[in-house]
N, CA, C, O and CB atoms as a CASP TS submission, in Angstrom:
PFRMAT TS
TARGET T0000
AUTHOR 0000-0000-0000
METHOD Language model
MODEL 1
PARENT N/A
ATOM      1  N   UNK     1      12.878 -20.933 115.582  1.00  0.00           N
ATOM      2  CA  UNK     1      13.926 -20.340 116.376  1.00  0.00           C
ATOM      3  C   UNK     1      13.407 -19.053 117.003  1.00  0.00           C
ATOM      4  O   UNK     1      12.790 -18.166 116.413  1.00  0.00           O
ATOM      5  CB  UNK     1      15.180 -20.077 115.522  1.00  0.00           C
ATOM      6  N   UNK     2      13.702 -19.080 118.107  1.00  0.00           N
ATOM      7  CA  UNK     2      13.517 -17.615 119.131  1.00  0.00           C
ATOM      8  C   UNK     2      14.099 -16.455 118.362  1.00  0.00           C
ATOM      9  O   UNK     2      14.857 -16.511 117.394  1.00  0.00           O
ATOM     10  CB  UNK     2      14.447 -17.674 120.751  1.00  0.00           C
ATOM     11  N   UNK     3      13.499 -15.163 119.101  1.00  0.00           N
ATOM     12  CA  UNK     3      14.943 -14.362 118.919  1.00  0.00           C
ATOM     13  C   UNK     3      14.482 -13.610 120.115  1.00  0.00           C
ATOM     14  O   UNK     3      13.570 -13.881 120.896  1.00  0.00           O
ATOM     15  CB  UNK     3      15.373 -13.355 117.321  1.00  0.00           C
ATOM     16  N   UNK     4      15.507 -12.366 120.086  1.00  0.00           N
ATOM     17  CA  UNK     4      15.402 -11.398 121.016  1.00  0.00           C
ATOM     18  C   UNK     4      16.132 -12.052 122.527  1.00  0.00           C
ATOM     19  O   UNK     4      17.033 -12.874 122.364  1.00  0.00           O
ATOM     20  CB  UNK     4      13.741 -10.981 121.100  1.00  0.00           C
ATOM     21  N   UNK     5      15.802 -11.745 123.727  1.00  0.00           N
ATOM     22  CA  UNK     5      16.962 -11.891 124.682  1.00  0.00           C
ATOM     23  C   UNK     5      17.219 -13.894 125.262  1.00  0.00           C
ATOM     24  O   UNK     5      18.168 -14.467 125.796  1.00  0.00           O
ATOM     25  CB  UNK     5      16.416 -10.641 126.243  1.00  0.00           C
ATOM     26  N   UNK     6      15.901 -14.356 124.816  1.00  0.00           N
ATOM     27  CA  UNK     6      16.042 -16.196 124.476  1.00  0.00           C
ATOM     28  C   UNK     6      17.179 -16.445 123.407  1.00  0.00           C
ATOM     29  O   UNK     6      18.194 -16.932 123.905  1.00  0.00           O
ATOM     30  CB  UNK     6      14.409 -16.970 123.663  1.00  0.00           C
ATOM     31  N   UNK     7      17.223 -16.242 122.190  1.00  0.00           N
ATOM     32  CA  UNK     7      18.480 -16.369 121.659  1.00  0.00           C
ATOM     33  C   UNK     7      19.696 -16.230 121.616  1.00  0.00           C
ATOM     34  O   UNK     7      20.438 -16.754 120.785  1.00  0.00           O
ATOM     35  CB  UNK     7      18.490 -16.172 121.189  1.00  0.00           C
ATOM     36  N   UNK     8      20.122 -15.267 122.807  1.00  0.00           N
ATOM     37  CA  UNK     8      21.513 -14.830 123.334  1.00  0.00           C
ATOM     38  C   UNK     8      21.376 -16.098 124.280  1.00  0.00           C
ATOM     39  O   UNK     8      22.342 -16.860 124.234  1.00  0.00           O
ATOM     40  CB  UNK     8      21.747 -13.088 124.115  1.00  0.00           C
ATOM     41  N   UNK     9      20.617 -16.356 124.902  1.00  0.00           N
ATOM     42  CA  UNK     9      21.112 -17.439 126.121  1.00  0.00           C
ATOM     43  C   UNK     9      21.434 -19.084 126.126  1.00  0.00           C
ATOM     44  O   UNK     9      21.825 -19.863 126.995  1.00  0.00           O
ATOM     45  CB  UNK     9      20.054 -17.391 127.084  1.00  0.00           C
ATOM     46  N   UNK    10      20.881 -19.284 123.979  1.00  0.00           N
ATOM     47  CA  UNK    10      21.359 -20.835 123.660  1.00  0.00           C
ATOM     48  C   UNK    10      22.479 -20.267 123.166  1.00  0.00           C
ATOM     49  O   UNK    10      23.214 -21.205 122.859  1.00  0.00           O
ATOM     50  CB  UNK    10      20.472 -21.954 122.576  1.00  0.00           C
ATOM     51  N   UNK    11      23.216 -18.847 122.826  1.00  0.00           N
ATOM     52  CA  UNK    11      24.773 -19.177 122.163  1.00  0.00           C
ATOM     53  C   UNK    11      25.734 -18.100 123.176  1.00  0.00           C
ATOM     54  O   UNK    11      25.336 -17.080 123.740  1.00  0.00           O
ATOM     55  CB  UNK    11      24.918 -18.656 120.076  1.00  0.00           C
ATOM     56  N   UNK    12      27.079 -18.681 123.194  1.00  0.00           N
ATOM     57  CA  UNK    12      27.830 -17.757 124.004  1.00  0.00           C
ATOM     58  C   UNK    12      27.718 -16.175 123.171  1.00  0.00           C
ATOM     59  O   UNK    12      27.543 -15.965 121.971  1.00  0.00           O
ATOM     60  CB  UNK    12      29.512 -18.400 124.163  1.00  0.00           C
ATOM     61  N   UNK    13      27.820 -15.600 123.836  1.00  0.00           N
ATOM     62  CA  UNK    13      28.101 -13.785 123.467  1.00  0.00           C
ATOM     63  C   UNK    13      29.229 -12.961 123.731  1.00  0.00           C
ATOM     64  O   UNK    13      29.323 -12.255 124.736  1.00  0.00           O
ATOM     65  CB  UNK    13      27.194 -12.913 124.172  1.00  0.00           C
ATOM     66  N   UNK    14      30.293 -13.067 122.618  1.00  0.00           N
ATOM     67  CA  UNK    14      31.402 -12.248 123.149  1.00  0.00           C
ATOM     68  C   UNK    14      31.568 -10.999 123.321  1.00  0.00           C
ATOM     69  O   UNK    14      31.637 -10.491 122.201  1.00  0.00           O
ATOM     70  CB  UNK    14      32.245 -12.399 122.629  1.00  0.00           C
ATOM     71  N   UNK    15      31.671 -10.226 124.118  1.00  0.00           N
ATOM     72  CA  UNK    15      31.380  -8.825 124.479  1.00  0.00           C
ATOM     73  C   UNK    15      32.792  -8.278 124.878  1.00  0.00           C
ATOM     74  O   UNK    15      33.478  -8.785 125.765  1.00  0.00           O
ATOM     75  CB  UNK    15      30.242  -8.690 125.714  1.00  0.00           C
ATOM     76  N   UNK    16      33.169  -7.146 124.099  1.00  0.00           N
ATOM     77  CA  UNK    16      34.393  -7.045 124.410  1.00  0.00           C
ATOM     78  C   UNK    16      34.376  -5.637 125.968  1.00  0.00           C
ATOM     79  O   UNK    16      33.408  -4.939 126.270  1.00  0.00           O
ATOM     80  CB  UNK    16      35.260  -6.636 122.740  1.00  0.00           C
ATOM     81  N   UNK    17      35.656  -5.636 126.597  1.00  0.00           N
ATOM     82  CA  UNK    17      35.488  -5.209 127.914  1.00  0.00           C
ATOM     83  C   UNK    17      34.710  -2.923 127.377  1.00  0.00           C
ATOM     84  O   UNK    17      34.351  -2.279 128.363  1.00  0.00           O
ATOM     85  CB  UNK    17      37.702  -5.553 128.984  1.00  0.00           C
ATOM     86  N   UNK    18      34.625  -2.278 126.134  1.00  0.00           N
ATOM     87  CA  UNK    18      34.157  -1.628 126.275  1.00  0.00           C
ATOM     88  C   UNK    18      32.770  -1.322 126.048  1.00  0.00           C
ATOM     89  O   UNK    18      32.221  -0.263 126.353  1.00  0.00           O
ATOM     90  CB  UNK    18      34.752  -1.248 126.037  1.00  0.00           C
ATOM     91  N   UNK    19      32.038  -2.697 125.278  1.00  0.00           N
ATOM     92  CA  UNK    19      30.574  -2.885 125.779  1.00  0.00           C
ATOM     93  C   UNK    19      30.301  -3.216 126.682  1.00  0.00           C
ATOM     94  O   UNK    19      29.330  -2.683 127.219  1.00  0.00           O
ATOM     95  CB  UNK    19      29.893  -3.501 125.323  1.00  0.00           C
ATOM     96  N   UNK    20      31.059  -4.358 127.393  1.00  0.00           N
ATOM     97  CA  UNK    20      30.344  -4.485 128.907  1.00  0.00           C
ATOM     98  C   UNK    20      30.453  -3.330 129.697  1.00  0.00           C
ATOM     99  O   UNK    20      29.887  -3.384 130.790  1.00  0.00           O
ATOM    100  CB  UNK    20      30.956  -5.608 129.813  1.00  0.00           C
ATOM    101  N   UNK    21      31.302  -1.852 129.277  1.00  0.00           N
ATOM    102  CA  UNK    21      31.001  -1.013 130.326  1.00  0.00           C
ATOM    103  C   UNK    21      29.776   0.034 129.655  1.00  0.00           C
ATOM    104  O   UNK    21      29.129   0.795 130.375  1.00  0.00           O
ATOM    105  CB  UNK    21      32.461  -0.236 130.869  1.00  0.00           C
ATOM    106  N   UNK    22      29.656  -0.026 128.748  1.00  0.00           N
ATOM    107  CA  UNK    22      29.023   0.726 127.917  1.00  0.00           C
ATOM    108  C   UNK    22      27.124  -0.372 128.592  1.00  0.00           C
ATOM    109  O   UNK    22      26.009   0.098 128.823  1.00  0.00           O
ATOM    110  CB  UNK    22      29.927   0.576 125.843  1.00  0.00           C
ATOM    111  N   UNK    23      27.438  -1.279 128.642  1.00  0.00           N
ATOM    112  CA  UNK    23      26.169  -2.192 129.197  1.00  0.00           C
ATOM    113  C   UNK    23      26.301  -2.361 130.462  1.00  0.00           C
ATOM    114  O   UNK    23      25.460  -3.064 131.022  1.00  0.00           O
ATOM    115  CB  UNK    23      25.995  -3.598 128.632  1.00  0.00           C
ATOM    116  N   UNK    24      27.218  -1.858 131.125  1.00  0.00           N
ATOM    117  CA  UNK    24      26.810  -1.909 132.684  1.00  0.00           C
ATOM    118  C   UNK    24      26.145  -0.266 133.326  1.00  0.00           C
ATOM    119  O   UNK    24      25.494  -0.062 134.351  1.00  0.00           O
ATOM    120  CB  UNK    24      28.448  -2.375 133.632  1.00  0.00           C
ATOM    121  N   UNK    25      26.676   0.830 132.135  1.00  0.00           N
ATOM    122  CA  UNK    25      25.714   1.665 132.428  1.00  0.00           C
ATOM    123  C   UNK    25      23.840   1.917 131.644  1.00  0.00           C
ATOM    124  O   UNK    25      22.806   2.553 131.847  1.00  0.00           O
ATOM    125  CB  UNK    25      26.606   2.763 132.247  1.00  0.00           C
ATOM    126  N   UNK    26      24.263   1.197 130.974  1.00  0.00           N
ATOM    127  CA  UNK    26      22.636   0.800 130.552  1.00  0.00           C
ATOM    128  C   UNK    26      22.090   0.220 131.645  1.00  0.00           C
ATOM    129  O   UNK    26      21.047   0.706 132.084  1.00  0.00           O
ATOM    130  CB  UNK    26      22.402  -0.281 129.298  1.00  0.00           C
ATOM    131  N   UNK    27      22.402  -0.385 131.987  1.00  0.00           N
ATOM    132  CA  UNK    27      21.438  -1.192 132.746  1.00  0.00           C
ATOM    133  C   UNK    27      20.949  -0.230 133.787  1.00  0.00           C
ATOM    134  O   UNK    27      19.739  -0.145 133.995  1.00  0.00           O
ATOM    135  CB  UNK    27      22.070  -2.540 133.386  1.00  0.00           C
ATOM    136  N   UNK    28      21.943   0.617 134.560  1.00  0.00           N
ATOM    137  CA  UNK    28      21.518   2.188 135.180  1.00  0.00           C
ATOM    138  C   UNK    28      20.649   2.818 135.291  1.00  0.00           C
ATOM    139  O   UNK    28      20.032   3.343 136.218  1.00  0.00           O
ATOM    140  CB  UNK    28      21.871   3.025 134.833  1.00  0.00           C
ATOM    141  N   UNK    29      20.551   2.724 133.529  1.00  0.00           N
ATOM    142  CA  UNK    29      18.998   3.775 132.119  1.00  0.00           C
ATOM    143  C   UNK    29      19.872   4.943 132.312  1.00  0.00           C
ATOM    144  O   UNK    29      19.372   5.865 132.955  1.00  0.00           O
ATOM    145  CB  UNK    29      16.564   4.286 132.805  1.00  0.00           C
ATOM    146  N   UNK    30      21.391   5.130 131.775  1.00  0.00           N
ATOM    147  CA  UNK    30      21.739   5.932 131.499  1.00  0.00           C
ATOM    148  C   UNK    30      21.722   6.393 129.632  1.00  0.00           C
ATOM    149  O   UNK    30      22.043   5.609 128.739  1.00  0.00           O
ATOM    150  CB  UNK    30      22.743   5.759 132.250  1.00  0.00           C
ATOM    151  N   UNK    31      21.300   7.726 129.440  1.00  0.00           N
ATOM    152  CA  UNK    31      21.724   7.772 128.170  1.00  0.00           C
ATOM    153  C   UNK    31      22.456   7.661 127.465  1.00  0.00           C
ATOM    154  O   UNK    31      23.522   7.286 127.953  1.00  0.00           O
ATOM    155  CB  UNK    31      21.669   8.225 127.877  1.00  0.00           C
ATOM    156  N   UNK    32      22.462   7.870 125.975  1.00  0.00           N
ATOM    157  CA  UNK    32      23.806   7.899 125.779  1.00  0.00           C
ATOM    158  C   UNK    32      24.627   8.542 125.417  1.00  0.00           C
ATOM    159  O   UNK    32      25.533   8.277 124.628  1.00  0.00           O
ATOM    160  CB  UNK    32      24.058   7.377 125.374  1.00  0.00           C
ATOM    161  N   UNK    33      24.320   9.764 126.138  1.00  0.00           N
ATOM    162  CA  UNK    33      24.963  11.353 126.209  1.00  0.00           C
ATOM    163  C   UNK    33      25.947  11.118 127.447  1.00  0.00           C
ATOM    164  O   UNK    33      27.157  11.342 127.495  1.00  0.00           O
ATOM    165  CB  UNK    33      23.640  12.806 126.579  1.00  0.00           C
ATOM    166  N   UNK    34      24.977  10.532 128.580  1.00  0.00           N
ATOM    167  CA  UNK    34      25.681   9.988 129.857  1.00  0.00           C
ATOM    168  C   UNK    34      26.461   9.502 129.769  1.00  0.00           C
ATOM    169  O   UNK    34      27.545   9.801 130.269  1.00  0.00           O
ATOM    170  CB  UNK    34      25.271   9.325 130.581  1.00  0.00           C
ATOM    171  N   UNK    35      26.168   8.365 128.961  1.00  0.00           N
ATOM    172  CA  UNK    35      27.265   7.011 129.128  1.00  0.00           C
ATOM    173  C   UNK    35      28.619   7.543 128.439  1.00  0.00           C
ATOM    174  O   UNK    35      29.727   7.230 128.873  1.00  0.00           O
ATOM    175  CB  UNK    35      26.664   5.381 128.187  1.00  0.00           C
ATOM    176  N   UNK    36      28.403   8.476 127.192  1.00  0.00           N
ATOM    177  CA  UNK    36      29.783   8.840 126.418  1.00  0.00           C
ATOM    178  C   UNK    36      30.558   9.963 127.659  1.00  0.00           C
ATOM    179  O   UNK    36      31.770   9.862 127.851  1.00  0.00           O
ATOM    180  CB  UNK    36      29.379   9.788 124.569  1.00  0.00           C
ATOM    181  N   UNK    37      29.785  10.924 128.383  1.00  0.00           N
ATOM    182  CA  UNK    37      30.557  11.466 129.320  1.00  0.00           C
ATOM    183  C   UNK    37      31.111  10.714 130.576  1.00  0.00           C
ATOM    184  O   UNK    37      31.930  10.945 131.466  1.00  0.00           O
ATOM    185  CB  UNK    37      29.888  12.443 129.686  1.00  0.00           C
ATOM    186  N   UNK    38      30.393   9.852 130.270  1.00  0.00           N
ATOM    187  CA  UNK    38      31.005   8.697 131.825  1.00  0.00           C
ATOM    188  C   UNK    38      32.376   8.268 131.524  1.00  0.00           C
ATOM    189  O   UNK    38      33.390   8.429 132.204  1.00  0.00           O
ATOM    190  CB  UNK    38      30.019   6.922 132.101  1.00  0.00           C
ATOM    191  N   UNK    39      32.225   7.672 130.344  1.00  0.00           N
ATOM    192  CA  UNK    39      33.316   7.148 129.683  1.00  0.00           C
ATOM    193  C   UNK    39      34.584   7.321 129.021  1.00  0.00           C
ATOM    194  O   UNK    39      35.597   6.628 128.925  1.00  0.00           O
ATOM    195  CB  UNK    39      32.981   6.825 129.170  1.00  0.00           C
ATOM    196  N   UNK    40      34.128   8.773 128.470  1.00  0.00           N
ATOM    197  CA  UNK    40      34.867   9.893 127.794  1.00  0.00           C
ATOM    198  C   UNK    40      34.439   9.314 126.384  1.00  0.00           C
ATOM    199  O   UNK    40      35.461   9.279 125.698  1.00  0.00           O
ATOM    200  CB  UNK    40      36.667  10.067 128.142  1.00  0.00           C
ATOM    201  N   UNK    41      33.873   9.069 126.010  1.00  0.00           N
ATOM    202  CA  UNK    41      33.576   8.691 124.448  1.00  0.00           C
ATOM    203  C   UNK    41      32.905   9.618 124.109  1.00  0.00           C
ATOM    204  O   UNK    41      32.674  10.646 124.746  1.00  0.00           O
ATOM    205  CB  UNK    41      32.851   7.422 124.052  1.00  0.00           C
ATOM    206  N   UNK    42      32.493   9.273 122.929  1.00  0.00           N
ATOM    207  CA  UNK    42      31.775  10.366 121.961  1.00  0.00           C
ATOM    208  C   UNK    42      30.494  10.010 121.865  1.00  0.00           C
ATOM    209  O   UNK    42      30.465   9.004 122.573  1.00  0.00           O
ATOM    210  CB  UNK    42      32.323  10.497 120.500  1.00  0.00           C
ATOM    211  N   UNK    43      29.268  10.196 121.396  1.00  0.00           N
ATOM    212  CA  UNK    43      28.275   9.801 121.906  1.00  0.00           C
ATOM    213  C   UNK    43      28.013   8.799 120.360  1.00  0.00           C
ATOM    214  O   UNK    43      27.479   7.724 120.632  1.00  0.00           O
ATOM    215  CB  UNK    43      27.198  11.090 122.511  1.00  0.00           C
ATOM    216  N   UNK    44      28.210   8.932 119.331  1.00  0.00           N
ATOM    217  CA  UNK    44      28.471   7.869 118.325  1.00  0.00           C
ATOM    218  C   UNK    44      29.461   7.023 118.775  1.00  0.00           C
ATOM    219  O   UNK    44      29.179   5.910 118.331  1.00  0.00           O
ATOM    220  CB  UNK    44      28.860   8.372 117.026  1.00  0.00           C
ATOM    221  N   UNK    45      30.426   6.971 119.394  1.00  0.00           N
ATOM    222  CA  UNK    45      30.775   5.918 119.676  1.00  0.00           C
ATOM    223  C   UNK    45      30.235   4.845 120.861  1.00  0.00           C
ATOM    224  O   UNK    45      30.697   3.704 120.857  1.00  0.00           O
ATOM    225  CB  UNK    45      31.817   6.229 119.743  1.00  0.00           C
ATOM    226  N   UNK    46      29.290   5.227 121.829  1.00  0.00           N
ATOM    227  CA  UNK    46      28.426   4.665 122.196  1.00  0.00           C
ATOM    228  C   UNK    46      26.937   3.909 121.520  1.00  0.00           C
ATOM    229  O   UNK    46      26.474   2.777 121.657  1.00  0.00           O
ATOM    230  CB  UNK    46      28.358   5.413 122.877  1.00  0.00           C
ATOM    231  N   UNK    47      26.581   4.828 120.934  1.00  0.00           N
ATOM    232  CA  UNK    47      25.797   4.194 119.888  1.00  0.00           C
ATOM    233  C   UNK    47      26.405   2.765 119.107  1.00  0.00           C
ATOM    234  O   UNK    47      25.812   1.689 119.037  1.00  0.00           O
ATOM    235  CB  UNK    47      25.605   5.333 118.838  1.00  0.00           C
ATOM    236  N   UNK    48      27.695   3.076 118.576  1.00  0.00           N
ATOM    237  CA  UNK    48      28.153   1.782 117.939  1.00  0.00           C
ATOM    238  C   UNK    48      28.392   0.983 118.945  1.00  0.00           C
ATOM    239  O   UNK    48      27.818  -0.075 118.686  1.00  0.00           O
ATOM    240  CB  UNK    48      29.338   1.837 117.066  1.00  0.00           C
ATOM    241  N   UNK    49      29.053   0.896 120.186  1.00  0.00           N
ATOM    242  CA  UNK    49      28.529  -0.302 121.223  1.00  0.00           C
ATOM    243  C   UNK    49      27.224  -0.559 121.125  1.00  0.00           C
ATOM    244  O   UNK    49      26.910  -1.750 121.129  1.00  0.00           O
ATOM    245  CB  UNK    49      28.713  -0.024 122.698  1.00  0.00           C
ATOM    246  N   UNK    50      26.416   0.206 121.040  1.00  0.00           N
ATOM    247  CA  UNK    50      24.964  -0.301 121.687  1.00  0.00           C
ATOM    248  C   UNK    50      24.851  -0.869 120.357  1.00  0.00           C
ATOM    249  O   UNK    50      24.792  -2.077 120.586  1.00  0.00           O
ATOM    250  CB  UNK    50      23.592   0.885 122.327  1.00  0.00           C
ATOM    251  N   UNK    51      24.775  -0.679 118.894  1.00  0.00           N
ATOM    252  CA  UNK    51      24.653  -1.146 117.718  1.00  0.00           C
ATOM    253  C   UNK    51      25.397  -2.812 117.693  1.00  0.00           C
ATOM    254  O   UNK    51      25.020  -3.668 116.893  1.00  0.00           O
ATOM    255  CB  UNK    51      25.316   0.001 116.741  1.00  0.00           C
ATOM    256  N   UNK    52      26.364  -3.020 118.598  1.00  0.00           N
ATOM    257  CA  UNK    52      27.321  -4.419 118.026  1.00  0.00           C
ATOM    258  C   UNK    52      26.762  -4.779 119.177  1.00  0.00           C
ATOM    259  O   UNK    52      26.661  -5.999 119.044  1.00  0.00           O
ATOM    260  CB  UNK    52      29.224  -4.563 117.736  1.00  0.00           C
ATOM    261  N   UNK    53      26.206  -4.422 120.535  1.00  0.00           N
ATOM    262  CA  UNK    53      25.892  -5.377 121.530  1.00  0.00           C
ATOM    263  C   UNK    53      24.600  -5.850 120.791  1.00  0.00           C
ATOM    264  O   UNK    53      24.602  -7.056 120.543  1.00  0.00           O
ATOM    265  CB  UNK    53      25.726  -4.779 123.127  1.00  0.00           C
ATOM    266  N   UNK    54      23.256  -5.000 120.301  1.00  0.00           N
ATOM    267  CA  UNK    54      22.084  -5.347 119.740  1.00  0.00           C
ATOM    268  C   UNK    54      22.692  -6.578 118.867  1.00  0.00           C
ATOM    269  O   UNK    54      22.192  -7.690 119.034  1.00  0.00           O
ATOM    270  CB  UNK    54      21.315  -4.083 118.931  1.00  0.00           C
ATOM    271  N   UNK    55      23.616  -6.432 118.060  1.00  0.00           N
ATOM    272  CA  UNK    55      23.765  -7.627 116.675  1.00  0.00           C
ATOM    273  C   UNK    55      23.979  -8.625 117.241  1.00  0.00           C
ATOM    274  O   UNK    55      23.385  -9.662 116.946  1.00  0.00           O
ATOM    275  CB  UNK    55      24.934  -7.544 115.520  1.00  0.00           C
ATOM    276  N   UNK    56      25.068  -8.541 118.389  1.00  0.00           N
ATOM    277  CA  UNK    56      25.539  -9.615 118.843  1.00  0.00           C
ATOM    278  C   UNK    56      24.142 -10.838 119.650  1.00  0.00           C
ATOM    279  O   UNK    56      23.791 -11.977 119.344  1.00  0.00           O
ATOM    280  CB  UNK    56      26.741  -8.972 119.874  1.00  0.00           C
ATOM    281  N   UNK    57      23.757 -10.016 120.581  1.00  0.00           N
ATOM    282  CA  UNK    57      22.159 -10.548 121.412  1.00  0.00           C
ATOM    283  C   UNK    57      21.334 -11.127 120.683  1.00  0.00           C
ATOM    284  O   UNK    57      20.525 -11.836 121.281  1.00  0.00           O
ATOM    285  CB  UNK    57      21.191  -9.460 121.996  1.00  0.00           C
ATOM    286  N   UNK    58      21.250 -11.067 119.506  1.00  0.00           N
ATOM    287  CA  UNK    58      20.262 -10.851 118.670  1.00  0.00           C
ATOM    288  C   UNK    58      18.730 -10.058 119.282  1.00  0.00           C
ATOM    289  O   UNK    58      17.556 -10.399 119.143  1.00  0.00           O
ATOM    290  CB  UNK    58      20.066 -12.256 118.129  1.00  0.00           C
ATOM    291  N   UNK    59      19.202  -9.169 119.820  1.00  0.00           N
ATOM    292  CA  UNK    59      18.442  -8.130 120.867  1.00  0.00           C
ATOM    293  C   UNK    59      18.166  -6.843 119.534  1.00  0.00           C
ATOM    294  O   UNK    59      19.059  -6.124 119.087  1.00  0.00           O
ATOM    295  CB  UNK    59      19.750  -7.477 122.585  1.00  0.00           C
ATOM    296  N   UNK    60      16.136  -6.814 118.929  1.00  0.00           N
ATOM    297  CA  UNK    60      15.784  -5.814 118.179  1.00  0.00           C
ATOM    298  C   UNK    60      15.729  -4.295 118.534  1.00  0.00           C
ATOM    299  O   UNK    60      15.382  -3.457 117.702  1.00  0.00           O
ATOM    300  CB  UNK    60      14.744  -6.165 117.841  1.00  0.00           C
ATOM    301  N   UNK    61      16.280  -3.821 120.494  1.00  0.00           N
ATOM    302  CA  UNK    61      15.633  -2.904 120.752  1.00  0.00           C
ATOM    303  C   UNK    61      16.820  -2.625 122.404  1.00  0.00           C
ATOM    304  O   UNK    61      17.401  -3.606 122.869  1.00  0.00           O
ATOM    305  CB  UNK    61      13.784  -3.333 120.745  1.00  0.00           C
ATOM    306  N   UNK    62      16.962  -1.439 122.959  1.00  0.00           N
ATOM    307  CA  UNK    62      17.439  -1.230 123.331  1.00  0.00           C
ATOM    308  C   UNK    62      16.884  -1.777 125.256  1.00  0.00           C
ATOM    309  O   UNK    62      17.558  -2.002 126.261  1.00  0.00           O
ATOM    310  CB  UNK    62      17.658  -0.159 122.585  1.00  0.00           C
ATOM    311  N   UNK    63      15.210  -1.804 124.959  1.00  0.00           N
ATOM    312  CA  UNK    63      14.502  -2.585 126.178  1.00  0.00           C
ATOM    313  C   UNK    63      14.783  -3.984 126.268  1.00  0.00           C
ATOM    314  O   UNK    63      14.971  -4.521 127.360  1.00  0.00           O
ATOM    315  CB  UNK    63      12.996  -2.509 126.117  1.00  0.00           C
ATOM    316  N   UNK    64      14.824  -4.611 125.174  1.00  0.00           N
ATOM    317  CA  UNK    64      15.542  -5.761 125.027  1.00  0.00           C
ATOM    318  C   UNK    64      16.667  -6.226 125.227  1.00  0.00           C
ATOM    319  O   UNK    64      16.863  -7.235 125.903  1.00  0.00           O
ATOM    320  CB  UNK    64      15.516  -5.983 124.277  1.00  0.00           C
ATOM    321  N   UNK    65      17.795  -5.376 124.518  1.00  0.00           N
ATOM    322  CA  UNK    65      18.777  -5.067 125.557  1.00  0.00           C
ATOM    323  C   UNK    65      19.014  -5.393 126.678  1.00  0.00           C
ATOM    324  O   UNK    65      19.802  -6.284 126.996  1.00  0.00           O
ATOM    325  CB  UNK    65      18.806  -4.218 125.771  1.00  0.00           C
ATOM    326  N   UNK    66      18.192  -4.534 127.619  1.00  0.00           N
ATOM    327  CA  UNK    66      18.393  -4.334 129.048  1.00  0.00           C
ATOM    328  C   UNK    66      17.891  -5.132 129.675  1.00  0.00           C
ATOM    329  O   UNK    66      18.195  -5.240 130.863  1.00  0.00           O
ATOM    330  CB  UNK    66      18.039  -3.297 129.555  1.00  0.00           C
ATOM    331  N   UNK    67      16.971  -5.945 129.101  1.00  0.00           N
ATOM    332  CA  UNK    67      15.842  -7.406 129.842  1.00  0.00           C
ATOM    333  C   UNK    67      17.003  -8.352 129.582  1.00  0.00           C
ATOM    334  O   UNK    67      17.515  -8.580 130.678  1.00  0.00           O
ATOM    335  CB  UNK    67      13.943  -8.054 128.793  1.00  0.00           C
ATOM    336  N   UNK    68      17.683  -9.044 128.561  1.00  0.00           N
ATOM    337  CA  UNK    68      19.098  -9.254 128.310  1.00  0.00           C
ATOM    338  C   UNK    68      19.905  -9.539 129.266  1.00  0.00           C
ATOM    339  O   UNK    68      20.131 -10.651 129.743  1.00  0.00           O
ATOM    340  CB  UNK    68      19.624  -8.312 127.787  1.00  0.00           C
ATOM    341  N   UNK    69      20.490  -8.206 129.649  1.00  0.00           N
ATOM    342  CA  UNK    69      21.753  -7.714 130.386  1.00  0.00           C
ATOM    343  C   UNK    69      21.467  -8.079 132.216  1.00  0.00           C
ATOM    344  O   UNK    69      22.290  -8.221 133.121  1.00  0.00           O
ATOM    345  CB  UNK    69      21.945  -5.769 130.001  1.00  0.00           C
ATOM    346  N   UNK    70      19.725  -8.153 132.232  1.00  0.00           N
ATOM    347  CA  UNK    70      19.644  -8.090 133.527  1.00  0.00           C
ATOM    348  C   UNK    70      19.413  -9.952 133.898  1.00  0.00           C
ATOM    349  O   UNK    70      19.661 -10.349 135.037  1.00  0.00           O
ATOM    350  CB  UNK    70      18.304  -6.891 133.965  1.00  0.00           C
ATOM    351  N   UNK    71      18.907 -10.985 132.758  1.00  0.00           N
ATOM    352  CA  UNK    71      18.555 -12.297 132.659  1.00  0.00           C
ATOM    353  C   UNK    71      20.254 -12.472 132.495  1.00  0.00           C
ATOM    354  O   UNK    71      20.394 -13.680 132.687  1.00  0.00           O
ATOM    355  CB  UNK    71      17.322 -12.817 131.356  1.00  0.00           C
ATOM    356  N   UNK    72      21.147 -12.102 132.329  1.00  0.00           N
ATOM    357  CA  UNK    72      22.508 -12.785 132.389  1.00  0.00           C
ATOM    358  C   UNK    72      23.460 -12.221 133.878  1.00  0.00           C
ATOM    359  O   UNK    72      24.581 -12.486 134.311  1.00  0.00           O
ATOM    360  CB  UNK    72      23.379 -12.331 130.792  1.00  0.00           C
ATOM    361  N   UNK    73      22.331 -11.327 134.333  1.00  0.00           N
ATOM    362  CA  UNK    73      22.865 -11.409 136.004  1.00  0.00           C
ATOM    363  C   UNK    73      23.939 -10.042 135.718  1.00  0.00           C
ATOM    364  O   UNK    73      24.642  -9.608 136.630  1.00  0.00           O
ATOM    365  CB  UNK    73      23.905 -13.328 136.632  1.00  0.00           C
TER
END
């Protein structure tokens, strides 16, 4: 079995609507100092998006991540 951003693409990935915004400014290469002031969050609470999007992807790394986010268009 694969892992990393091949394994998100044999299973659906439910992403709820404040990771996908939390991952539409990643994809940017915003930090995540940025992204919590973009958002008004706290910057741990960005981290825990980026923490449940990684689990979910089965994505080890935040470049991974973003190779990910950009192969699902």
């Amino acid at each position: 079995m694969q892992r990393g951003p091949a394994l998100a693409e044999t299973f659906p990935v439910a992403i709820t609507p404040a990771e996908q915004r939390v991952l539409d400014l990643l994809r940017r290469g915003d930090s995540n100092r940025h992204i919590a002031a973009q958002l008004v969050l706290s910057p741990r609470t960005v981290e825990s998006h980026v923490s449940h999007l990684l689990a979910k992807t089965g994505c080890r790394s935040r470049t991974q991540l973003l190779l990910w986010a950009l192969a699902q268009g």
